[in-house]
PQR file of N, CA, C, O and H, with PARSE charges and radii, in Angstrom:
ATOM      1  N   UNK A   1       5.464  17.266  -4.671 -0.4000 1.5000
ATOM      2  CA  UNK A   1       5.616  16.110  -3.790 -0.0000 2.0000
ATOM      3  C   UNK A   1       4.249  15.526  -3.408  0.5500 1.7000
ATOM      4  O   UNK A   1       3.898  14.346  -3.388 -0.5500 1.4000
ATOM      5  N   UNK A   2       3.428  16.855  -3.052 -0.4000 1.5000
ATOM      6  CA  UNK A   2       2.086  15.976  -2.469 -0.0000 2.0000
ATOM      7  C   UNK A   2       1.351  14.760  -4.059  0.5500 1.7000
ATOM      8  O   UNK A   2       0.740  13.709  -3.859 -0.5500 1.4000
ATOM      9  H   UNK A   2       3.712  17.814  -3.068  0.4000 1.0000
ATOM     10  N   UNK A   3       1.660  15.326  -5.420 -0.4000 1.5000
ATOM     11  CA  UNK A   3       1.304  14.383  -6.016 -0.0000 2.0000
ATOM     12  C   UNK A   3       1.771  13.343  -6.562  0.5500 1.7000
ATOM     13  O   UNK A   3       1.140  12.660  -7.368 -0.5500 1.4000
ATOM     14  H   UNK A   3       2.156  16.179  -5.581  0.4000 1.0000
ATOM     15  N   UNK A   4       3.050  13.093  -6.137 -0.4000 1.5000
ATOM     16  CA  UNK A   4       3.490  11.695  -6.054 -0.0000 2.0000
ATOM     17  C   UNK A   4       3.358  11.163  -4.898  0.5500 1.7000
ATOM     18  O   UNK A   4       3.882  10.049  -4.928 -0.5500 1.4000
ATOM     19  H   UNK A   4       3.562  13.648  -5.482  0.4000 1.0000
ATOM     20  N   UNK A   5       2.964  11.373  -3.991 -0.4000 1.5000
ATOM     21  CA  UNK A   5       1.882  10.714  -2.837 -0.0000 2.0000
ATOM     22  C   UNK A   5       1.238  10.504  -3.001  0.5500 1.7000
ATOM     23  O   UNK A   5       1.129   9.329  -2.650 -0.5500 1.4000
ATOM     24  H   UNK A   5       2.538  12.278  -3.967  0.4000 1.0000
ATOM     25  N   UNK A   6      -0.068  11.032  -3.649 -0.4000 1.5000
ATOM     26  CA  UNK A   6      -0.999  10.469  -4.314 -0.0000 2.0000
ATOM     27  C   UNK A   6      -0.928   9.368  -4.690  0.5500 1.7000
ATOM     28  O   UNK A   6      -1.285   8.306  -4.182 -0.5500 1.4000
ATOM     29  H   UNK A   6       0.021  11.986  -3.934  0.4000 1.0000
ATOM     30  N   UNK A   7      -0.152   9.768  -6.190 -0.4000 1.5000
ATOM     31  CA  UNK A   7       0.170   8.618  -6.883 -0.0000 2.0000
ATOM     32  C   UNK A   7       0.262   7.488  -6.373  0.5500 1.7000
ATOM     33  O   UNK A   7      -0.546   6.591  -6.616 -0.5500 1.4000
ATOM     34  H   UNK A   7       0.139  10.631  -6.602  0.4000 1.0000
ATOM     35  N   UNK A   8       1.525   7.331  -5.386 -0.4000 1.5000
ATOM     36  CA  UNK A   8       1.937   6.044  -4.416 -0.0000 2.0000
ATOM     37  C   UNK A   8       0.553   5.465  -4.151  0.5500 1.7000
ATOM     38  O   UNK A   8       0.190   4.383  -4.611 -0.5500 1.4000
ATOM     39  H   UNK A   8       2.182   8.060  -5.189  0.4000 1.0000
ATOM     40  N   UNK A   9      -0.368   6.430  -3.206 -0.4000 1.5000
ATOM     41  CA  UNK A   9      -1.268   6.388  -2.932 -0.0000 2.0000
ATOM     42  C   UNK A   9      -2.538   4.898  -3.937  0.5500 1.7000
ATOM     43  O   UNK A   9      -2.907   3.755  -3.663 -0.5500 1.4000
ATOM     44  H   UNK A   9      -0.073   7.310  -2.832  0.4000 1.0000
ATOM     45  N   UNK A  10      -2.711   5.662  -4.841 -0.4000 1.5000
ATOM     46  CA  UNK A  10      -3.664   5.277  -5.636 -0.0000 2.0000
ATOM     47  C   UNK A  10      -3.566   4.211  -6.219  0.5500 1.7000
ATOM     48  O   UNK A  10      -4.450   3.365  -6.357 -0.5500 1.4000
ATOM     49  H   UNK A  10      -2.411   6.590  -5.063  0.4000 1.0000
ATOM     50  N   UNK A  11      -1.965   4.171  -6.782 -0.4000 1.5000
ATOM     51  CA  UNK A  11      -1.779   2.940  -7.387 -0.0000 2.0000
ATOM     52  C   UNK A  11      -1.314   1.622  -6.429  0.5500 1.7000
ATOM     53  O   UNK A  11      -1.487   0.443  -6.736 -0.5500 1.4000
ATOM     54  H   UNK A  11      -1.248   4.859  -6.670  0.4000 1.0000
ATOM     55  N   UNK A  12      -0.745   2.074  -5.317 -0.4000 1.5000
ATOM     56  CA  UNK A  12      -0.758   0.646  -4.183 -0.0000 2.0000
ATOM     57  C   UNK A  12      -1.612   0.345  -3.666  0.5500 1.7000
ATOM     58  O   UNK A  12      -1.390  -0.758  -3.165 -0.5500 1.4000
ATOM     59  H   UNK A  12      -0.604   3.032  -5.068  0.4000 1.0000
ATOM     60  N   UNK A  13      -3.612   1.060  -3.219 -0.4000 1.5000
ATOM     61  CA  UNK A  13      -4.576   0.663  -2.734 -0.0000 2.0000
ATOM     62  C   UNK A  13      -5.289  -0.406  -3.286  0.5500 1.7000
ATOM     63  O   UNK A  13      -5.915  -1.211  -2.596 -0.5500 1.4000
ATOM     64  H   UNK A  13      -3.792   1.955  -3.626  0.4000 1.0000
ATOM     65  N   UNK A  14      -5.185  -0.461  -5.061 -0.4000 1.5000
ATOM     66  CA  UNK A  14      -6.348  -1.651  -5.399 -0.0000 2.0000
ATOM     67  C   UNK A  14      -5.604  -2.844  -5.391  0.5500 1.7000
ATOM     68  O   UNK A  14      -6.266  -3.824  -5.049 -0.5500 1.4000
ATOM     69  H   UNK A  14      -4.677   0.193  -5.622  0.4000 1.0000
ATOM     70  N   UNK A  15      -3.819  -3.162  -5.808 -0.4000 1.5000
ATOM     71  CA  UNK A  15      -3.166  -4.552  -5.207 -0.0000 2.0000
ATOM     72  C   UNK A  15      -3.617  -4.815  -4.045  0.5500 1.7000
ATOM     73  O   UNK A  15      -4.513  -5.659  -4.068 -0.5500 1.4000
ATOM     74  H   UNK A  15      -3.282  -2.366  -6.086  0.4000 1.0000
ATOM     75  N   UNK A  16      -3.233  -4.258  -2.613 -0.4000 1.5000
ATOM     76  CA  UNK A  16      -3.505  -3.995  -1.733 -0.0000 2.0000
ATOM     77  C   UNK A  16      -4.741  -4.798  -0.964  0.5500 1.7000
ATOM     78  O   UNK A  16      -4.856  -5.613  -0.048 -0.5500 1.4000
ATOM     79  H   UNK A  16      -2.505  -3.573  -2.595  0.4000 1.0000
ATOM     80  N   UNK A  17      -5.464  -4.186  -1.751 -0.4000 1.5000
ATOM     81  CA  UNK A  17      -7.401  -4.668  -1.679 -0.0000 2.0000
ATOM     82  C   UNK A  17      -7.556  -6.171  -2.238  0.5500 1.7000
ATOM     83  O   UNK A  17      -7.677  -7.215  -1.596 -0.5500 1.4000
ATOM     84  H   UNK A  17      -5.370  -3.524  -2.495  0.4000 1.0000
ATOM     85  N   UNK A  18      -7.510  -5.938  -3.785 -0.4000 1.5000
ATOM     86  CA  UNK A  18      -7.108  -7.334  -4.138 -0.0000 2.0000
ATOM     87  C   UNK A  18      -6.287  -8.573  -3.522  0.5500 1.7000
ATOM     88  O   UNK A  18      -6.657  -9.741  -3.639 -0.5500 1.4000
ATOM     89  H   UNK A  18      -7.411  -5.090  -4.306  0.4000 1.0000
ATOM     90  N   UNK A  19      -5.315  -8.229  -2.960 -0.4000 1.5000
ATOM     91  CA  UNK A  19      -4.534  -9.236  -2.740 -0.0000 2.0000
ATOM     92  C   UNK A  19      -4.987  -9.698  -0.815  0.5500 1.7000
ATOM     93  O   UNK A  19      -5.268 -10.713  -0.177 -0.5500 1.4000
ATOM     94  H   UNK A  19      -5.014  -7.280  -2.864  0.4000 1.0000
ATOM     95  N   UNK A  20      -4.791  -8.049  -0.530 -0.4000 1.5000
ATOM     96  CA  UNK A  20      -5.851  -8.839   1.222 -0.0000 2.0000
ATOM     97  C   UNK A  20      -6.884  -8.992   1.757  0.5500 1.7000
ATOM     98  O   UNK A  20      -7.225  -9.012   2.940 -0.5500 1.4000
ATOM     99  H   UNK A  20      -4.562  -7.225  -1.048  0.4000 1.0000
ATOM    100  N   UNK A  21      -7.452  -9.117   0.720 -0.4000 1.5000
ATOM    101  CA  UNK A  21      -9.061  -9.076   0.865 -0.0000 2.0000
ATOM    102  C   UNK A  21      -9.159 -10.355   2.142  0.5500 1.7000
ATOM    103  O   UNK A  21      -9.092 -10.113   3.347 -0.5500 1.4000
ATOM    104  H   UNK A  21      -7.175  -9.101  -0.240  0.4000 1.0000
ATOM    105  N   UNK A  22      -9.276 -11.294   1.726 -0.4000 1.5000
ATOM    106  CA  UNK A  22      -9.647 -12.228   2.681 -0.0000 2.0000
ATOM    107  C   UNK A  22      -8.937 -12.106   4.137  0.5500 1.7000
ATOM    108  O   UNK A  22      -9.503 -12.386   5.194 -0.5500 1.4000
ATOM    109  H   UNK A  22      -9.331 -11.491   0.747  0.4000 1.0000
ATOM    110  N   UNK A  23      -7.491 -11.601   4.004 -0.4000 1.5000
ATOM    111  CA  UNK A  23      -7.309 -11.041   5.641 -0.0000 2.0000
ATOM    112  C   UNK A  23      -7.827  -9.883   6.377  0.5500 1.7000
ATOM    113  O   UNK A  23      -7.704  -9.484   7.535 -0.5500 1.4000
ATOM    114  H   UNK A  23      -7.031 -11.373   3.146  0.4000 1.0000
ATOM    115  N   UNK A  24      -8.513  -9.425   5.218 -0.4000 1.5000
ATOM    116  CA  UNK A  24      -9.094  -7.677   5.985 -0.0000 2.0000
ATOM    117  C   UNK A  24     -10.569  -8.238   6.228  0.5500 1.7000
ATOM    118  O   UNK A  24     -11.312  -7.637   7.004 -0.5500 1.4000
ATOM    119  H   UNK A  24      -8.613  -9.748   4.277  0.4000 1.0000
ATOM    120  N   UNK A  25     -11.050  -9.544   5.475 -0.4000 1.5000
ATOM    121  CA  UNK A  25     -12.733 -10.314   5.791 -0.0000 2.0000
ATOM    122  C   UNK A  25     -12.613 -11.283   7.106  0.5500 1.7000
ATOM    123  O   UNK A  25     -13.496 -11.733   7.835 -0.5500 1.4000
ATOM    124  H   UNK A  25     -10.447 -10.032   4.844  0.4000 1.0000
ATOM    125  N   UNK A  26     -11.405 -11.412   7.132 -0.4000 1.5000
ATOM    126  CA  UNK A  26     -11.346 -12.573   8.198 -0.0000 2.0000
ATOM    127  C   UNK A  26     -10.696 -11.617   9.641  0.5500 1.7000
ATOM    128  O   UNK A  26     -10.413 -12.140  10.719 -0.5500 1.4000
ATOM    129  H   UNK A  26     -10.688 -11.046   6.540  0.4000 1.0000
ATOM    130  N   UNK A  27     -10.614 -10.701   9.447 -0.4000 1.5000
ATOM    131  CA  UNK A  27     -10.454  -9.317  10.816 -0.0000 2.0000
ATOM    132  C   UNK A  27      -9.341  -9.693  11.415  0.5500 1.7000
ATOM    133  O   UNK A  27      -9.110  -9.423  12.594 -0.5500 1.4000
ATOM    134  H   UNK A  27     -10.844 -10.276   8.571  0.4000 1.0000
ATOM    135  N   UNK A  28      -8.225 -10.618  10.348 -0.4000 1.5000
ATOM    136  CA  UNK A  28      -6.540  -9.826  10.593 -0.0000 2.0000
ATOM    137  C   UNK A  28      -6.219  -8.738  11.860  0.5500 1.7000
ATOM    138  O   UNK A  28      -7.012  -7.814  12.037 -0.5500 1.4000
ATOM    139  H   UNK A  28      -8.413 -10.837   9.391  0.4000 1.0000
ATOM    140  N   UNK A  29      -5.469  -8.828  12.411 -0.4000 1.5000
ATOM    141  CA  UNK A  29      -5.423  -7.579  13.226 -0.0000 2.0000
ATOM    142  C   UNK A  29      -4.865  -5.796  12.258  0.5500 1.7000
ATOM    143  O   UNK A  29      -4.056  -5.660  11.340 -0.5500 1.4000
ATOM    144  H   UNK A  29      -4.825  -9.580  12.267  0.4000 1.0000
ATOM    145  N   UNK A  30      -5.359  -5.177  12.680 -0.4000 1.5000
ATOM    146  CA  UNK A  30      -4.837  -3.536  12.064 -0.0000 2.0000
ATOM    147  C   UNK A  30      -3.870  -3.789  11.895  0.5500 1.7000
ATOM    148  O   UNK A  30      -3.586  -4.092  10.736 -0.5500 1.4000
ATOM    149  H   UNK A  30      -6.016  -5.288  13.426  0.4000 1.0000
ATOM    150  N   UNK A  31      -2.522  -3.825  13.193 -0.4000 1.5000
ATOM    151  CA  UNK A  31      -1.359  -3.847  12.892 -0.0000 2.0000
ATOM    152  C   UNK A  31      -0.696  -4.435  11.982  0.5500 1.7000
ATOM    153  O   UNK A  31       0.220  -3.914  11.346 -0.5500 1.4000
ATOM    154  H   UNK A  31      -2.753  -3.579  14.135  0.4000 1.0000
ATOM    155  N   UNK A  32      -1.161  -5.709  11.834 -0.4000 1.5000
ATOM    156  CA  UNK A  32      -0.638  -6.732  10.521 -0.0000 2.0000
ATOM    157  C   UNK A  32      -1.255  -6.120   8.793  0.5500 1.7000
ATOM    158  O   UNK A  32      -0.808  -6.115   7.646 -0.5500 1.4000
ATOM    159  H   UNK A  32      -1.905  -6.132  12.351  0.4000 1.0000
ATOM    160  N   UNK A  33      -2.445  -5.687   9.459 -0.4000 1.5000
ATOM    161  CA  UNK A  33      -2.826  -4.651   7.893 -0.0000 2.0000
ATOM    162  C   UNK A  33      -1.919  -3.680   7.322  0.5500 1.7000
ATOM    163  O   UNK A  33      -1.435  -3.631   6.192 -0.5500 1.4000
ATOM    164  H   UNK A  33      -2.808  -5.691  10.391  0.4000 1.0000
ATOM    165  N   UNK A  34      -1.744  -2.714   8.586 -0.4000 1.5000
ATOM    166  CA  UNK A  34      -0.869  -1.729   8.311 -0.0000 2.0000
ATOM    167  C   UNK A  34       0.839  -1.765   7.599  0.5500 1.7000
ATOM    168  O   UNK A  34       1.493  -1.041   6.848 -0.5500 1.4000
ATOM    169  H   UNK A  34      -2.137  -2.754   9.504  0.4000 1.0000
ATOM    170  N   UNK A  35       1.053  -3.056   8.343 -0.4000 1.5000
ATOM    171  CA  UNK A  35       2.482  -3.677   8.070 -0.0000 2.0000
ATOM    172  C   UNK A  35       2.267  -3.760   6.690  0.5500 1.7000
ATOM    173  O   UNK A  35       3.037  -3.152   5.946 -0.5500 1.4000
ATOM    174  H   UNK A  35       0.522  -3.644   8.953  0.4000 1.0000
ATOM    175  N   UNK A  36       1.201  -4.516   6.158 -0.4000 1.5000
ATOM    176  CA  UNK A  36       1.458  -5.138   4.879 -0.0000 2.0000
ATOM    177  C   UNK A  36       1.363  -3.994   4.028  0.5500 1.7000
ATOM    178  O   UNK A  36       2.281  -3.897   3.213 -0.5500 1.4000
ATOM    179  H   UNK A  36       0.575  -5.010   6.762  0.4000 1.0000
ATOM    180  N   UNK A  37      -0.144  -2.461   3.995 -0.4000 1.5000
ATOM    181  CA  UNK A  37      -0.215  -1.585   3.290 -0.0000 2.0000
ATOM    182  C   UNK A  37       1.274  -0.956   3.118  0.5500 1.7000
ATOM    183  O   UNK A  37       1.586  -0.536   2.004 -0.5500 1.4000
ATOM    184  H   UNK A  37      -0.889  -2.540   4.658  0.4000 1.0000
ATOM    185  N   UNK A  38       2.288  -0.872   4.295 -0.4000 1.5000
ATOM    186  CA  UNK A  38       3.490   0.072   4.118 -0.0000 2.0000
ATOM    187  C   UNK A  38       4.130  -1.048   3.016  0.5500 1.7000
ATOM    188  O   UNK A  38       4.837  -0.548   2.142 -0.5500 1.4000
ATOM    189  H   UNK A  38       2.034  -1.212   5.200  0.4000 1.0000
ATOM    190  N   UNK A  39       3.946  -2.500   2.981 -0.4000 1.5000
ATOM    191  CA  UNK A  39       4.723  -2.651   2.475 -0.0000 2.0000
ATOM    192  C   UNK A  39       4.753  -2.485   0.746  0.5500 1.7000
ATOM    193  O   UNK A  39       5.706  -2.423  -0.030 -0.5500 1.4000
ATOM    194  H   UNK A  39       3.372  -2.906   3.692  0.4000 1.0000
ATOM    195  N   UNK A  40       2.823  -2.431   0.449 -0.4000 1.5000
ATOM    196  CA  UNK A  40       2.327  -2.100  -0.799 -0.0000 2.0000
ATOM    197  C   UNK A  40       3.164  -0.675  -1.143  0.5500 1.7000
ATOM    198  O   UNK A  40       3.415  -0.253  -2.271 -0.5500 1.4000
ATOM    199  H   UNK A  40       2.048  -2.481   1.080  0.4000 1.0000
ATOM    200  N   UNK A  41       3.402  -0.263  -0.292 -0.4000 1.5000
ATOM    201  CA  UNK A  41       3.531   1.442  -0.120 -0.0000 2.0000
ATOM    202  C   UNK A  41       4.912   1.590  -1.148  0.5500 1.7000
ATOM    203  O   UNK A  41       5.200   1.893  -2.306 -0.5500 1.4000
ATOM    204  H   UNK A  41       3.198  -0.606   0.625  0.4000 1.0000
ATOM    205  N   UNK A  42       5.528   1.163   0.106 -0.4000 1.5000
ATOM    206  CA  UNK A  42       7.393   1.087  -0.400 -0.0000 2.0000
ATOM    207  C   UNK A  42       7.548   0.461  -1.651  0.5500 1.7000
ATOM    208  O   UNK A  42       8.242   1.160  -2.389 -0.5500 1.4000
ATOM    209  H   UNK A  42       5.295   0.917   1.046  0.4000 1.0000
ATOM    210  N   UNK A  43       7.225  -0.436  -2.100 -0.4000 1.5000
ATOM    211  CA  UNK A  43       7.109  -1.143  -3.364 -0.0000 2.0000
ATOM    212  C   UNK A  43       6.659   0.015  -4.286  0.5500 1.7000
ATOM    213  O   UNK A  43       7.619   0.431  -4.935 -0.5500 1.4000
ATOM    214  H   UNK A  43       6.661  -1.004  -1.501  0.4000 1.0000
ATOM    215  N   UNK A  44       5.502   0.669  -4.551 -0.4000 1.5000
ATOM    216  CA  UNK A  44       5.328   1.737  -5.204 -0.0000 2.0000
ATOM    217  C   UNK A  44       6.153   2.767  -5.324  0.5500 1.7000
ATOM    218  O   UNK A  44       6.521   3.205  -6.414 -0.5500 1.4000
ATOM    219  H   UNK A  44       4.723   0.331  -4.023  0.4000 1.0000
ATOM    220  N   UNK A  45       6.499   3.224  -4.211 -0.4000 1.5000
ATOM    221  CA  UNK A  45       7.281   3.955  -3.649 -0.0000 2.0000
ATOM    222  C   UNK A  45       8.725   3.934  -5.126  0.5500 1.7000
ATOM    223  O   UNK A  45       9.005   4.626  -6.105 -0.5500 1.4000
ATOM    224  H   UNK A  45       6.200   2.868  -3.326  0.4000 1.0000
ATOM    225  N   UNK A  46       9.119   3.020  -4.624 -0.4000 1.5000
ATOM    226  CA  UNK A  46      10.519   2.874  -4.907 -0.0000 2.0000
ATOM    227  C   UNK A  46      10.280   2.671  -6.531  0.5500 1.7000
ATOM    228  O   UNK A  46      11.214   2.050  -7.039 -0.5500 1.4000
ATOM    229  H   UNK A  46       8.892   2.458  -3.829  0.4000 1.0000
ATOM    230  N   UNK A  47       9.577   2.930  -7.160 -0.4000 1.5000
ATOM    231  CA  UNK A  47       9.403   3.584  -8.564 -0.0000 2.0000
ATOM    232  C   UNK A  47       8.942   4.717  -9.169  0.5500 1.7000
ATOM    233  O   UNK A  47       8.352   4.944 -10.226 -0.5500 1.4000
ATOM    234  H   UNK A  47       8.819   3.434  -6.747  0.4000 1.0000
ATOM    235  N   UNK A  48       9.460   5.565  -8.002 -0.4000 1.5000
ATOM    236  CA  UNK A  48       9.051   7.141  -8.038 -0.0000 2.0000
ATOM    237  C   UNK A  48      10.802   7.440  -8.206  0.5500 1.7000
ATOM    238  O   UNK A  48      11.787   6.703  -8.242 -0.5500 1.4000
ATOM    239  H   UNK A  48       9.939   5.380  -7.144  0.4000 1.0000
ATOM    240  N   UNK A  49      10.568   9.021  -8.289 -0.4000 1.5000
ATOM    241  CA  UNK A  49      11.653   9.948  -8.710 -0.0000 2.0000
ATOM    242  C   UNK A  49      11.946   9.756  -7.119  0.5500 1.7000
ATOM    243  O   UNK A  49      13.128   9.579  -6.823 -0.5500 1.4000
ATOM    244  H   UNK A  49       9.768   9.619  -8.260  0.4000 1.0000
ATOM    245  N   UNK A  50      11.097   9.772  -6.184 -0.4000 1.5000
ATOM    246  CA  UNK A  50      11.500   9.940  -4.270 -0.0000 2.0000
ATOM    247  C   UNK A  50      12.770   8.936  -4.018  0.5500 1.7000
ATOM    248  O   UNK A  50      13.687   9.226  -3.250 -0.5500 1.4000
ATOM    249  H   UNK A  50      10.137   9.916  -6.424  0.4000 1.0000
ATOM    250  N   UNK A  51      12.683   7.373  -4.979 -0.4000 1.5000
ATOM    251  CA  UNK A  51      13.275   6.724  -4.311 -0.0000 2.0000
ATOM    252  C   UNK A  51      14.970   6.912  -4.988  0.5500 1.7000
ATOM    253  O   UNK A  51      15.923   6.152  -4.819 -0.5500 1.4000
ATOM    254  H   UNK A  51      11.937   7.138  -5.603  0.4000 1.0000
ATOM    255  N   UNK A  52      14.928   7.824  -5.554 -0.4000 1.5000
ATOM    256  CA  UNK A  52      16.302   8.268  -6.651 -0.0000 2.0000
ATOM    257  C   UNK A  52      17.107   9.168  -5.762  0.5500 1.7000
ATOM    258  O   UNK A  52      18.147   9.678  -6.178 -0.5500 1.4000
ATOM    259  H   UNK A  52      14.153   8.441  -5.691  0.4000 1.0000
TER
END
């Protein structure tokens, strides 16, 4: 389990980066960061064996 966390992990951080860059440069609030990373998250997520 811990390495399909990872996984999730690794492969939803560089969309993530890429895509909010300019709201994480322009100091977005955390909370709205966080919202959006879970949502990178779940998206990954749900192409794992977890979401079966």
């Amino acid at each position: 389990m811990e390495d399909i966390v990872f996984e999730v992990f690794k492969a939803a951080l560089p969309a993530f980066f890429m895509r909010e860059i300019k709201n994480i440069t322009d100091n977005v609030s955390e909370r709205n960061l966080c919202q959006r990373l879970a949502s990178y998250l779940e998206r990954q997520l749900e192409q794992t064996e977890l979401a079966h």
